[in-house]
N, C-alpha and C positions, 0 to 999 in steps of 0.2 A: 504494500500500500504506500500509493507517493503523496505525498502533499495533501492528505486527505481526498484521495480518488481512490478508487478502485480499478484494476485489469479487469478485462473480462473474464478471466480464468478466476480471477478473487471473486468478484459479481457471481458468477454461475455456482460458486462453492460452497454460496448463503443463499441460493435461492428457497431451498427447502425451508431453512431457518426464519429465510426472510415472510414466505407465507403463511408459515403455522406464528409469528410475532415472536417468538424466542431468540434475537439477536437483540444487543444492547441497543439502547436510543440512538448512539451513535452510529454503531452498523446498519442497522434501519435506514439512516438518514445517507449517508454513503452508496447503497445498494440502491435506495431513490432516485439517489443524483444520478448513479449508471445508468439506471434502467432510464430514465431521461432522455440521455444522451446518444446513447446504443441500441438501436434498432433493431441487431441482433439478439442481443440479449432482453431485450424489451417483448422481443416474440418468444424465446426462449422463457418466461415468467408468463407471459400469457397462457403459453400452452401447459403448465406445470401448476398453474392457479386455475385453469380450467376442468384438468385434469383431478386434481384434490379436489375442488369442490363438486365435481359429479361421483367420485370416491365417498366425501364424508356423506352426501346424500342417500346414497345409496345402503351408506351403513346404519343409518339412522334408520331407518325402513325396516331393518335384520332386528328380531325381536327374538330369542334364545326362548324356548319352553320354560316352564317352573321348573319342570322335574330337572331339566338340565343345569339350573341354576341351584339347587336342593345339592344335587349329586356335585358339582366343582364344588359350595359351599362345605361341604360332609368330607371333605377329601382334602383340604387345608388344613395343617398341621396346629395353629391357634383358633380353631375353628371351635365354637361355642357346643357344636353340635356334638363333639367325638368327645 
């Protein structure tokens, strides 16, 4: 990282971090300014932010049975139940 910029090799290393918001303030703001500037890398975030977000959708939807949640819960070694 030069002068508070980011490569794109740096940019693309935090993109994960960058869209789950797990990078500090300043990484956030860094990876902003790239994605700005960089076109490549601005498609690259689009397509990775698009992708998660039809991922977490899709997970939200997935609802586990009781019994299945009973049986992982009974199978936990501090588990209240055993």
């Amino acid at each position: 990282m030069l002068l508070g910029f980011l490569s794109c090799k740096e940019a693309i290393a935090r993109l994960d971090d960058y869209i789950d918001r797990e990078l500090s303030p300043r990484e956030m703001i860094l990876v902003a300014r790239h994605l700005k500037i960089c076109a490549h890398c601005a498609r690259e975030f689009a397509f990775e932010a698009e992708l998660v977000a039809g991922l977490r959708a899709k997970i939200q939807r997935i609802e586990a049975p009781p019994e299945l949640l009973q049986k992982i819960r009974a199978s936990l070694p501090d588990s209240p139940e055993n």
